[in-house]
C-alpha positions as a Python dict, from the first residue, in 0.01 Angstrom:
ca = {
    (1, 'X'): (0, 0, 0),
    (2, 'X'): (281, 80, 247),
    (3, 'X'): (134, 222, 588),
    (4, 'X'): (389, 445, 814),
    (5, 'X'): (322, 407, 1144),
    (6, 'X'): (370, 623, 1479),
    (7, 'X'): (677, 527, 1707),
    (8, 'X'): (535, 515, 2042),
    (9, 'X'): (704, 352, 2329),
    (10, 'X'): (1006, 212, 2166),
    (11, 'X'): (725, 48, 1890),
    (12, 'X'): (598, 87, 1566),
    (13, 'X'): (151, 134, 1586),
    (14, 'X'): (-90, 235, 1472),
    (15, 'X'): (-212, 359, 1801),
    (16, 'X'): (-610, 473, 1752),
    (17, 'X'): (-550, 655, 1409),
    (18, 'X'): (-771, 567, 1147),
    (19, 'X'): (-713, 878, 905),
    (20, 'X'): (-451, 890, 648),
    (21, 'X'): (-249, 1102, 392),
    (22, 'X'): (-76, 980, 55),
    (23, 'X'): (266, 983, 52),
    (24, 'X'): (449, 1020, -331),
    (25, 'X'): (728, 928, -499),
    (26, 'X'): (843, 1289, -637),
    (27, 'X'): (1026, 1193, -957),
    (28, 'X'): (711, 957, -1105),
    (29, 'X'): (401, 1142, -918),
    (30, 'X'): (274, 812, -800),
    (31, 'X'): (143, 749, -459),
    (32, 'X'): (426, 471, -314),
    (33, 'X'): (324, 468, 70),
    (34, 'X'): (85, 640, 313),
    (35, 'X'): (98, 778, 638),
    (36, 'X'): (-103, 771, 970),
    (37, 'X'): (-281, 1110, 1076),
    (38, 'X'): (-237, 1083, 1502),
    (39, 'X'): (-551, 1190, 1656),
    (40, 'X'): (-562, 1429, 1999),
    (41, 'X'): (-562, 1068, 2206),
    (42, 'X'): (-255, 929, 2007),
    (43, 'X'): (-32, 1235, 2153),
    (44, 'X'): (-218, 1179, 2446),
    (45, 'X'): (-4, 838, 2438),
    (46, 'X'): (300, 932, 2317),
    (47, 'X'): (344, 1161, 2583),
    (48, 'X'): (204, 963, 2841),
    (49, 'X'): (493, 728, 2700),
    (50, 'X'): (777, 999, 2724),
    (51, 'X'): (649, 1077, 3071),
    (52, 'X'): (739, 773, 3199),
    (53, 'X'): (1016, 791, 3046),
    (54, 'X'): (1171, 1088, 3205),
    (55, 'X'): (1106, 958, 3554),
    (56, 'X'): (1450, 729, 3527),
    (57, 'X'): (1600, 928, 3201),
    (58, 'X'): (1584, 1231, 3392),
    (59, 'X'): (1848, 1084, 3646),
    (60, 'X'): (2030, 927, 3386),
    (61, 'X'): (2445, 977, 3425),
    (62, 'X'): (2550, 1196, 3188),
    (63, 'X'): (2779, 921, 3083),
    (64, 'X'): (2490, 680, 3025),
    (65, 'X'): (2322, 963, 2781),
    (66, 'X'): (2657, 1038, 2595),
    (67, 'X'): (2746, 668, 2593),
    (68, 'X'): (2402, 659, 2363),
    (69, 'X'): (2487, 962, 2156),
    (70, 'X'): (2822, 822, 2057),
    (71, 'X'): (2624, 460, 1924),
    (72, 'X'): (2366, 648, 1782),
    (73, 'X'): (2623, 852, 1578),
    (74, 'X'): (2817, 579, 1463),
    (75, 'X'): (2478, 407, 1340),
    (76, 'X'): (2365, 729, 1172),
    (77, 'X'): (2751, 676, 987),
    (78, 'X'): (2640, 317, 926),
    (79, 'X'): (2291, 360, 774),
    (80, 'X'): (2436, 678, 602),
    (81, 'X'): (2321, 555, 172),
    (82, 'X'): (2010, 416, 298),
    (83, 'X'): (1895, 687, 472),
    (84, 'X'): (1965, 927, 195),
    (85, 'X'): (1777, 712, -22),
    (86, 'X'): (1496, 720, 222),
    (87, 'X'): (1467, 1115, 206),
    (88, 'X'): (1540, 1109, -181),
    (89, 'X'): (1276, 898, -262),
    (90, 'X'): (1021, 1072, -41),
    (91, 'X'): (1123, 1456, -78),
    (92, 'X'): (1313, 1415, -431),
    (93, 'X'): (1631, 1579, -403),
    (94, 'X'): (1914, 1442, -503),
    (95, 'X'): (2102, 1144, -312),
    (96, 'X'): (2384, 1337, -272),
    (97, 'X'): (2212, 1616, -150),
    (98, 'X'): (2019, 1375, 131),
    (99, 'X'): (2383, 1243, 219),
    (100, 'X'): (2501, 1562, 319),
    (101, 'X'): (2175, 1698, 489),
    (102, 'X'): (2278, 1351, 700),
    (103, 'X'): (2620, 1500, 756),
    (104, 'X'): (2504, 1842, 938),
    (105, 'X'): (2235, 1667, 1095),
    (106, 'X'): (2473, 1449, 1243),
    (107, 'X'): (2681, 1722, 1342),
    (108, 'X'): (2442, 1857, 1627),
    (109, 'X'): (2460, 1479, 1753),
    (110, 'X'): (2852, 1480, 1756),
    (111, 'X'): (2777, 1838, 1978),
    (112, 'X'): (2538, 1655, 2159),
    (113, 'X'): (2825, 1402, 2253),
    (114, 'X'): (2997, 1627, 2433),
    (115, 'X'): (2726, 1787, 2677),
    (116, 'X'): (2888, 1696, 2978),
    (117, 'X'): (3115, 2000, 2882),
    (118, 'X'): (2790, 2249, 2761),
    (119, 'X'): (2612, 2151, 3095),
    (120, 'X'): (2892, 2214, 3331),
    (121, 'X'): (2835, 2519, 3572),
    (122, 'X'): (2994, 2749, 3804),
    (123, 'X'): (3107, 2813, 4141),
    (124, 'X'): (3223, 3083, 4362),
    (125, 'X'): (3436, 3031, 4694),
    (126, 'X'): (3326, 3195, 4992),
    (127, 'X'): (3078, 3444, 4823),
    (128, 'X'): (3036, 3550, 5231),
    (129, 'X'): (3179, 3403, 5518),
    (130, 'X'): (3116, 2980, 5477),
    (131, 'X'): (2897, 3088, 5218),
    (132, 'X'): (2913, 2933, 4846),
    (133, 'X'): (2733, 2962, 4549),
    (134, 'X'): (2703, 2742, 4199),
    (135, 'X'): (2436, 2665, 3979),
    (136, 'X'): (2377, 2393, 3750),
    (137, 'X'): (2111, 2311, 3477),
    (138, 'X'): (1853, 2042, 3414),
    (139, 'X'): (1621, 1877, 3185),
    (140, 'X'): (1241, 2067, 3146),
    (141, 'X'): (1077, 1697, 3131),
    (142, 'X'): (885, 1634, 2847),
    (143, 'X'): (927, 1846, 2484),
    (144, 'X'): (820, 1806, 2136),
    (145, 'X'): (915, 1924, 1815),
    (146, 'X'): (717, 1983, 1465),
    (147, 'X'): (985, 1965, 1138),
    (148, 'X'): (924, 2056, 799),
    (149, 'X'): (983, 1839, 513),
    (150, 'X'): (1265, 2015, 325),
    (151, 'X'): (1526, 1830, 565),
    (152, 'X'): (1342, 1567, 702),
    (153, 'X'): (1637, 1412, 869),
    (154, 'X'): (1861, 1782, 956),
    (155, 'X'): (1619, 1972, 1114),
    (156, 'X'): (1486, 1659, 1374),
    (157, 'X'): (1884, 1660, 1406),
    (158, 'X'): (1875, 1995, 1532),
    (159, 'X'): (1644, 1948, 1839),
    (160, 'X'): (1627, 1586, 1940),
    (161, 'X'): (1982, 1528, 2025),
    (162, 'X'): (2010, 1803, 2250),
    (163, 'X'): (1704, 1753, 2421),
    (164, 'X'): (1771, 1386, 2461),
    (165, 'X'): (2135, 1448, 2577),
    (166, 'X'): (1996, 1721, 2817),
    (167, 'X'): (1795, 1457, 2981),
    (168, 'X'): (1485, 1539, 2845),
    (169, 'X'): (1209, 1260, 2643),
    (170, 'X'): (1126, 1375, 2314),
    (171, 'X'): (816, 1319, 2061),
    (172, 'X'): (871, 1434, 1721),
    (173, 'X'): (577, 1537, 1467),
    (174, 'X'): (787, 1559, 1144),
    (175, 'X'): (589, 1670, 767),
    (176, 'X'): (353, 1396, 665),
    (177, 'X'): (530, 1448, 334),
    (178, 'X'): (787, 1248, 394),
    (179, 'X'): (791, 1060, 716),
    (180, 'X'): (983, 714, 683),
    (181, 'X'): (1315, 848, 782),
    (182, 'X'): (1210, 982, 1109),
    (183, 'X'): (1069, 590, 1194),
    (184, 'X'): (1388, 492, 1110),
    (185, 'X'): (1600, 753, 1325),
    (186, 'X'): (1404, 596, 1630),
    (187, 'X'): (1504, 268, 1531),
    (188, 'X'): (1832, 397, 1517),
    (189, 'X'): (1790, 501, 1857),
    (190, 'X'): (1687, 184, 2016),
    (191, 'X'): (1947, 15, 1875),
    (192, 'X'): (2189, 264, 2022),
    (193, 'X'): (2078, 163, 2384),
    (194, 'X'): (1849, 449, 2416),
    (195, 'X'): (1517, 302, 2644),
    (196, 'X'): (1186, 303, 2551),
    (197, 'X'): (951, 596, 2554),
    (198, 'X'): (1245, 840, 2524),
    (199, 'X'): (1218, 885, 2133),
    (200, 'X'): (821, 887, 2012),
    (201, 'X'): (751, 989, 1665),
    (202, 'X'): (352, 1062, 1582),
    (203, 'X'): (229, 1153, 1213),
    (204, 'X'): (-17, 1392, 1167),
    (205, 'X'): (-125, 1729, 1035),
    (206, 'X'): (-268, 2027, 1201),
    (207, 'X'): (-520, 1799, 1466),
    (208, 'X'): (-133, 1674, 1608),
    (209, 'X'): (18, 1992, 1609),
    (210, 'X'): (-303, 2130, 1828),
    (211, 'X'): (-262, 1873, 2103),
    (212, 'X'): (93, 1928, 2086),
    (213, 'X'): (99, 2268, 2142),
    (214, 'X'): (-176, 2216, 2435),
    (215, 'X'): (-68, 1946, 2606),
    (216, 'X'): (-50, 2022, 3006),
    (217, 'X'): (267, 1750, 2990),
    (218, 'X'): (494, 1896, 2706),
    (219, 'X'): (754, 2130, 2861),
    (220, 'X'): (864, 2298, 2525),
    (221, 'X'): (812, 2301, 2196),
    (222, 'X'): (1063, 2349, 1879),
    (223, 'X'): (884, 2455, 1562),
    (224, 'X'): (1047, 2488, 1172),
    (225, 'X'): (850, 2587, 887),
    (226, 'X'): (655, 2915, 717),
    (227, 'X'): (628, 3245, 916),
    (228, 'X'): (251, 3236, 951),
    (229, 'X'): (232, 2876, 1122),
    (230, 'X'): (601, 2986, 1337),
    (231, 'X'): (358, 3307, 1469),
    (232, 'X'): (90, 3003, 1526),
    (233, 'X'): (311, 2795, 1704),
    (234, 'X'): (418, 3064, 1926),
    (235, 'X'): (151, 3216, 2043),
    (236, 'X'): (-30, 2914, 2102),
    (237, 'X'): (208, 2765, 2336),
    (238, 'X'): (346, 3018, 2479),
    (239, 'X'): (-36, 3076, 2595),
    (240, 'X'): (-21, 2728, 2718),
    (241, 'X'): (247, 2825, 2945),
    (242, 'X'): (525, 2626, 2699),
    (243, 'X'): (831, 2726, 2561),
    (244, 'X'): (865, 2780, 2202),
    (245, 'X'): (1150, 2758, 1962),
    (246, 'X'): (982, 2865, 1606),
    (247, 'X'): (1194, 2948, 1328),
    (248, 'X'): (1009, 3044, 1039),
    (249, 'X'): (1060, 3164, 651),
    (250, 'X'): (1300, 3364, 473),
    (251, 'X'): (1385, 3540, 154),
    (252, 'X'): (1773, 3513, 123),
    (253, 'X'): (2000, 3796, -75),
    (254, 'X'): (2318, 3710, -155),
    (255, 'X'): (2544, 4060, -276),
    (256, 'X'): (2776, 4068, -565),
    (257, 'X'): (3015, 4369, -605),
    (258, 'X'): (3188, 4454, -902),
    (259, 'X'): (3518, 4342, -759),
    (260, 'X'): (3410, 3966, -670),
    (261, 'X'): (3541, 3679, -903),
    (262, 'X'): (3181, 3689, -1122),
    (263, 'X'): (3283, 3303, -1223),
    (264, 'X'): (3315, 3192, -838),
    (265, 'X'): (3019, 3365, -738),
    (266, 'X'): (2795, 3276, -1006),
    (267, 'X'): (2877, 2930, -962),
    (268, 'X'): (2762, 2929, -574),
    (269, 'X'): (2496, 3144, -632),
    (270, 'X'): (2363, 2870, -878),
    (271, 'X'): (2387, 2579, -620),
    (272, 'X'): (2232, 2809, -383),
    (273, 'X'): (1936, 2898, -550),
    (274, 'X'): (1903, 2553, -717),
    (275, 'X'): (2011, 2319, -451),
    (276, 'X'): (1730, 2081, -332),
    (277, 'X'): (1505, 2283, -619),
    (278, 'X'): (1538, 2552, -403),
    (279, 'X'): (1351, 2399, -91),
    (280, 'X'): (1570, 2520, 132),
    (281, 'X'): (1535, 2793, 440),
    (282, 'X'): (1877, 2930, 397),
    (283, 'X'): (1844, 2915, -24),
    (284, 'X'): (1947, 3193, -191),
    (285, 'X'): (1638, 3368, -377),
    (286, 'X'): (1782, 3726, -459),
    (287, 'X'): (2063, 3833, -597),
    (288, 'X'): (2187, 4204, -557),
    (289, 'X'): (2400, 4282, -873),
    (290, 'X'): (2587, 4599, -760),
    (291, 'X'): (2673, 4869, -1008),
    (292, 'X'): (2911, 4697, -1310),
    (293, 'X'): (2923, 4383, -1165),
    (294, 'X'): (2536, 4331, -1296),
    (295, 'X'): (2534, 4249, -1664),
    (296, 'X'): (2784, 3980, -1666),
    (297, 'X'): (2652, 3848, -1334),
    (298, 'X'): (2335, 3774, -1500),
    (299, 'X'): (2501, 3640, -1830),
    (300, 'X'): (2717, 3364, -1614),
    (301, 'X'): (2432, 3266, -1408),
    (302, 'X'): (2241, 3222, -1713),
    (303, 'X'): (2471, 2959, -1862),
    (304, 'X'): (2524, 2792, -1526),
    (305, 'X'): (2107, 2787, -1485),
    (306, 'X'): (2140, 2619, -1818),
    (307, 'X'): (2377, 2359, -1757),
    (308, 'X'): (2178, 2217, -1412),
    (309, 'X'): (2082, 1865, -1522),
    (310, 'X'): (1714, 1798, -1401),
    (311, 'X'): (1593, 1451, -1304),
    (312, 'X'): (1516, 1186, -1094),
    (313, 'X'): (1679, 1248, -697),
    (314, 'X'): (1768, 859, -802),
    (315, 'X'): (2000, 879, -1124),
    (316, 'X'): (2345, 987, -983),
    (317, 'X'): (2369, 1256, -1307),
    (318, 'X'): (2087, 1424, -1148),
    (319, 'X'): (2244, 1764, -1001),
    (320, 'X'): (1876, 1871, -908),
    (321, 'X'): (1561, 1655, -835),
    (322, 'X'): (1171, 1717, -856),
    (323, 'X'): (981, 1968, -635),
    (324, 'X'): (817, 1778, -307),
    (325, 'X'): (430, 1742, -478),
    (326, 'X'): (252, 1912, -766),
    (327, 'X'): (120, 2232, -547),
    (328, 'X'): (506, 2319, -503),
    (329, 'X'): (573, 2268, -832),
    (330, 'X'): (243, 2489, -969),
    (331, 'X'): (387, 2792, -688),
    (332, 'X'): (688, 2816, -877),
    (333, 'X'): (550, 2792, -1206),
    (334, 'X'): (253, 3078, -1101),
    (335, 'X'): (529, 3299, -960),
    (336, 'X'): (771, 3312, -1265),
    (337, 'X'): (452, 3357, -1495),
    (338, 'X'): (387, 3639, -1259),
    (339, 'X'): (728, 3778, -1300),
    (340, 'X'): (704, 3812, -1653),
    (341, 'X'): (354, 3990, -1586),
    (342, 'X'): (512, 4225, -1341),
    (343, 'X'): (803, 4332, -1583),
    (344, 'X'): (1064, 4096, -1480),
    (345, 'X'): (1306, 4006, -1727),
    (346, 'X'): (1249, 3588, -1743),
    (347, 'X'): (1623, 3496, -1870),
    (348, 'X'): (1547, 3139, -1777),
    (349, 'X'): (1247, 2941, -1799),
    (350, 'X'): (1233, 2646, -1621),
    (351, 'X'): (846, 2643, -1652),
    (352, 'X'): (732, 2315, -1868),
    (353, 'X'): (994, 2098, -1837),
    (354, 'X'): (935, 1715, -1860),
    (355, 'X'): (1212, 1479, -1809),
    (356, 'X'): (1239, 1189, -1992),
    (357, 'X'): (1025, 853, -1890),
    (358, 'X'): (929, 1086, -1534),
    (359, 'X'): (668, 1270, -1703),
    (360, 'X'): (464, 1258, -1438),
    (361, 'X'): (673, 1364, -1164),
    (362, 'X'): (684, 1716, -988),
    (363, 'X'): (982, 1890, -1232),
    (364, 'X'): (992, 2243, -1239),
    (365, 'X'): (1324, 2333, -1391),
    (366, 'X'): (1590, 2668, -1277),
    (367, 'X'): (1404, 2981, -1373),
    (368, 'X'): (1687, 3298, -1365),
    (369, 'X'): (1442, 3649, -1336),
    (370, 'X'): (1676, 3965, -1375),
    (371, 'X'): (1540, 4345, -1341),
    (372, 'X'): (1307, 4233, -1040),
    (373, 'X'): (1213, 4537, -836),
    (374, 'X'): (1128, 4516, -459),
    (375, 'X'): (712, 4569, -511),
    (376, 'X'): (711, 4227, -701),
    (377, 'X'): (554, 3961, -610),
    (378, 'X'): (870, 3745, -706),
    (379, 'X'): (1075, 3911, -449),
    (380, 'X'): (826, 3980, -145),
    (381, 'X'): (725, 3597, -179),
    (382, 'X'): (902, 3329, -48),
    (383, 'X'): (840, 3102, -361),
    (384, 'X'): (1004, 2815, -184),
    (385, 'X'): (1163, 2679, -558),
    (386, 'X'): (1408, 2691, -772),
    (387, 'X'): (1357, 3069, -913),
    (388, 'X'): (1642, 3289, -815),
    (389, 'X'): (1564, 3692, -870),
    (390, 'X'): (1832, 3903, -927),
    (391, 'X'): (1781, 4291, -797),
    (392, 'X'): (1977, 4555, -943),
    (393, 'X'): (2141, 4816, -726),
    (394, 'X'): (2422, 5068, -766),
    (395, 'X'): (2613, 5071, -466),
    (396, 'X'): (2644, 4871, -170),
    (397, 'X'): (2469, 5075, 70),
    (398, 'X'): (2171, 5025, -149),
    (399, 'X'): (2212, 4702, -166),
    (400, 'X'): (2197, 4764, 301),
    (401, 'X'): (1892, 4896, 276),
    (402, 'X'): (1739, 4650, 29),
    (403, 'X'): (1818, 4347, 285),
    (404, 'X'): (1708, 4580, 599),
    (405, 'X'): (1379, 4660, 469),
    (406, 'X'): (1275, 4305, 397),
    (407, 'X'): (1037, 4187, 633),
    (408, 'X'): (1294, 3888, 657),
    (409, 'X'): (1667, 3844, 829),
    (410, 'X'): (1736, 3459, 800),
    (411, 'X'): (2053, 3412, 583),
    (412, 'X'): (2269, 3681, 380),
    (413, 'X'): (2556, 3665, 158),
    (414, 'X'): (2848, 3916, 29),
    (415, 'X'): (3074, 3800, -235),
    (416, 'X'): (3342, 4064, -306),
    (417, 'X'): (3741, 4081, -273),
    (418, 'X'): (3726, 4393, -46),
    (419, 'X'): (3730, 4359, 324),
    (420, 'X'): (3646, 4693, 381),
    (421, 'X'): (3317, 4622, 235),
    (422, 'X'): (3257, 4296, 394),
    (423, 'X'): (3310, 4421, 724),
    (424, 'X'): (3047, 4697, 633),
    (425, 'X'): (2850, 4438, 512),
    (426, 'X'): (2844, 4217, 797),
    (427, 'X'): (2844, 4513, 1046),
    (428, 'X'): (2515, 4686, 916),
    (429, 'X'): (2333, 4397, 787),
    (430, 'X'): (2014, 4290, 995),
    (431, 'X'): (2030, 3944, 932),
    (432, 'X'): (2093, 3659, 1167),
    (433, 'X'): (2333, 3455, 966),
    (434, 'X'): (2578, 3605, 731),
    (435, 'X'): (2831, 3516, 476),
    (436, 'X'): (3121, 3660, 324),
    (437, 'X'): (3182, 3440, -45),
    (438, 'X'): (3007, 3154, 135),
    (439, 'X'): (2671, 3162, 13),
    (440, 'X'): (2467, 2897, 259),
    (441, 'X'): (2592, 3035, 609),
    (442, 'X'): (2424, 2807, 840),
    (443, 'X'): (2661, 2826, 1139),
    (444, 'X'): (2826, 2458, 1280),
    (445, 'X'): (2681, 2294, 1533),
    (446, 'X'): (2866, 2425, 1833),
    (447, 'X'): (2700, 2763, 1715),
    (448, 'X'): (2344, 2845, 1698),
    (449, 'X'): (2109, 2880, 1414),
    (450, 'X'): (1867, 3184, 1393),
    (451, 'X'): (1774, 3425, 1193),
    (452, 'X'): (1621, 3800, 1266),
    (453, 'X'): (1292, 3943, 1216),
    (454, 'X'): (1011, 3786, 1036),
    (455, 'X'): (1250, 3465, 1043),
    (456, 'X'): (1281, 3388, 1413),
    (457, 'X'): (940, 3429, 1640),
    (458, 'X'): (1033, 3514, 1995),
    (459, 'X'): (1409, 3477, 2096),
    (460, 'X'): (1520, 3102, 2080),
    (461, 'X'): (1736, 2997, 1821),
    (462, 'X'): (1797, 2637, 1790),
    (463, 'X'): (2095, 2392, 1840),
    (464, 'X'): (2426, 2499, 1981),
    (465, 'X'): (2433, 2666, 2331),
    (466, 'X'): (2098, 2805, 2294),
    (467, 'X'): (1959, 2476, 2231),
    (468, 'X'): (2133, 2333, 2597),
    (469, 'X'): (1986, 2643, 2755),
    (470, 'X'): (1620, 2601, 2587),
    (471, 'X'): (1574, 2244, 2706),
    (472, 'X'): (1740, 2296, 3092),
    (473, 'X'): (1648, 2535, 3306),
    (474, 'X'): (1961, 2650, 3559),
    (475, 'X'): (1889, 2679, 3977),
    (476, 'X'): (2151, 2852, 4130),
    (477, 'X'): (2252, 2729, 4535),
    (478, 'X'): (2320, 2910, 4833),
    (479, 'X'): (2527, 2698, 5076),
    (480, 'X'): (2653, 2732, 5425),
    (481, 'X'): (2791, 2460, 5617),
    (482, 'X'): (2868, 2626, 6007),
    (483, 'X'): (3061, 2497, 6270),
    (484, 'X'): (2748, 2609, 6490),
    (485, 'X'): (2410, 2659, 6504),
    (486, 'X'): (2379, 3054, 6442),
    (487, 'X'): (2179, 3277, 6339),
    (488, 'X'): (2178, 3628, 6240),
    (489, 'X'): (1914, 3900, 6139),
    (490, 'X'): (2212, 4080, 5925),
    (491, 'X'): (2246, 4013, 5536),
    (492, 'X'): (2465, 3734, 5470),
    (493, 'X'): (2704, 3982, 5258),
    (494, 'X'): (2742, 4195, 5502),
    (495, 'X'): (2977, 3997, 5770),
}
């Protein structure tokens, strides 16, 4: 048996951990590998590690730190199949899918190679007289981040580079569900010139997270994953005096009006909502049929939910792999089943598939529930799967106030031919991230990513320029050089 290992120190160990957790193969349900579980004294050394780090990586040129960012990108280009077969093998989705999860990922990095720009500041001439001001930014020292395993590769992507480019030291507690591909970033990273202790990656479950979150040393902390733990992960270091980034869950609506091209969005709707087996945080889970546009809405997506070929994240035919384990794949069969119980309208069942020689694997096929009202449980939940739930409303203010009153505001789509509407849409919508006929809005890297309400805790969305301005901290500088020694009891403004 295969055991993954921390990254401490520019080093695979096994530090002092002695506890472990299976890791499976998604398509066959077989345990292929298993992971170290970091106990309180293994962060203890990874951030003793990344201390020591930032006492010369701190100082670092910003050339030096770019020079790294530009080799690291070029090996993420390099290594591009094999780590997509890395995160298929681990998560299950599709290699395609992995290879283009690589892609945005390595978008943030390409942002990242360019901080010397982001980090410049400002100055102002002779504020007073002989007196200047500018200000400037830099690194907090030591931060951390805690991923979840429906990008394993993206959402590290998000915070690392930045931090690193920043001049910060980094230690990264990805999802024990599928853990290789962080190990292999950091070897990425070391080849790229990037010194020891700056990159640490420590497995573990909730004992990591906890010392994480408490350590005296850790500067920050960047959290993505479910609302409850996000509410966790903020209150519990921002009572240890840290910063937090914590995104957290979502329920996604994506609007169709009577004058959209049904065809065009019923086909993005369907890669939305079935995507990665829905395992996304910027999926599509609800769609808003408005007025006549509903009936044939529902009769397209039905054939397209049909025609999704289900199977192994492997087999390059595969348009949608297995579910991560079989607890994921039992949620989305329980919340379909409770659906139909509810009065849903189950058009698609994709409970009780098996595919072919991988009937053991975690397959849950495309479910497609129409006439879902807003007091089921199939559209309060996030069901985190490959179910999408289509709402019926008649106009589009309705289909406003359906998206406002949900508890979340992470990612919202309009598909209609009317830009009157859209810029309604977009205008009154409280939602972080919106799209007009684009159904996955998840903004480019030189923007940032956040969503509103119950899908952002505090105020700190992630990558972008409110990732440089989470991990620096500015000082702004007073200066006056005098001919003389003087001295004056007046404000300096003043003369």
């Amino acid at each position: 048996m295969n055991t993954i290992e921390h990254w401490i120190n520019g080093t695979a160990t096994a530090a002092g951990s002695t506890r472990t957790a299976p890791v499976f193969d998604p398509a066959t349900g077989k345990q292929q590998a298993e992971v170290l579980l970091a106990e309180t004294s293994d962060v203890d050394t990874a951030v003793a590690a990344a201390s020591k780090a930032f006492e010369s990586w701190g100082d670092s040129s910003l050339s030096q730190r770019t020079k790294v960012m530009f080799a690291f990108r070029e090996l993420l280009v390099r290594h591009e199949d094999e780590l997509a077969r890395i995160i298929s093998s681990e998560h299950g989705k599709v290699v395609d899918d992995a290879r283009g999860e690589i892609v945005r990922g390595r978008e943030v990095v390409e942002y990242a190679c360019g901080i010397a720009d982001a980090l410049k500041g400002s100055f102002s001439d002779q504020v007073s007289r002989d007196v200047d001001v500018h200000n400037f930014r830099q690194p907090l020292g030591v931060v951390a981040g805690i991923t979840p395993f429906n990008f394993p590769i993206m959402v590290p992507l998000w915070m690392h580079p930045i931090a690193i480019a920043t001049g910060n030291t980094f230690v990264l507690k990805p999802s024990e569900r599928d853990p290789s591909v962080s190990n292999f970033v950091a070897r990425l990273y070391a080849e790229a010139g990037l010194p020891e202790g700056v990159f640490n990656v420590v497995h573990g479950d909730k004992t990591a997270v906890d010392a994480l979150l408490d350590h005296p040393d850790i500067a920050a902390v960047s959290f993505v994953g479910s609302t409850p733990i996000a509410r966790y992960v903020h209150e519990r270091g921002t009572a240890a005096g840290k910063r937090v980034q914590a995104l957290g869950g979502a329920k996604n609506h994506a609007v169709v009006l009577p004058d959209a091209d049904l065809e065009y969005a019923a086909n993005h709707l369907t890669a939305a909502a079935f995507g990665s087996a829905g395992q996304r945080c910027m999926a599509i889970s609800v769609g808003v049929a408005v007025g006549a546009a509903g009936d044939r809405l529902v009769e397209i997506l039905e054939r397209k939910a049909r025609e999704v070929k289900v199977g192994p994240g492997s087999d390059p035919a595969s348009d949608m792999g297995p579910v991560v384990t079989e607890a994921a794949r039992e949620r989305v069969v329980n919340a379909v089943a409770g659906g139909a119980e509810q009065g849903a309208s189950v058009v698609v069942d994709g409970r009780g598939l098996r595919v072919d020689g991988y009937e053991e694997g975690f397959f849950v096929g495309p479910s497609l529930l129409d006439n879902v009202t807003t007091e089921m449980a199939a559209y309060r939940e996030e069901i985190f799967g490959p179910v999408l739930a289509v709402v019926r409303a008649q106009t589009v203010d309705e289909a406003i106030a359906i998206i406002n009153a949900n508890p979340y505001g992470n990612g919202t789509a309009i598909f209609t031919g009317s830009g009157e509407a859209a810029r309604k849409f977009q205008r009154e919508v409280k939602v972080g991230m919106i799209g007009v006929n684009v159904p996955i809005p998840v903004p480019m890297s030189y923007y940032s990513f956040g969503g509103w309400k119950d899908s952002l805790i505090g105020d700190s969305p992630i990558h972008g320029p409110d990732g440089v301005r989470f991990y620096t901290r500015a000082k702004v500088v007073t200066t006056r050089w005098p001919h003389t020694s003087t001295s004056a009891f007046t404000f300096p403004t003043s003369s």
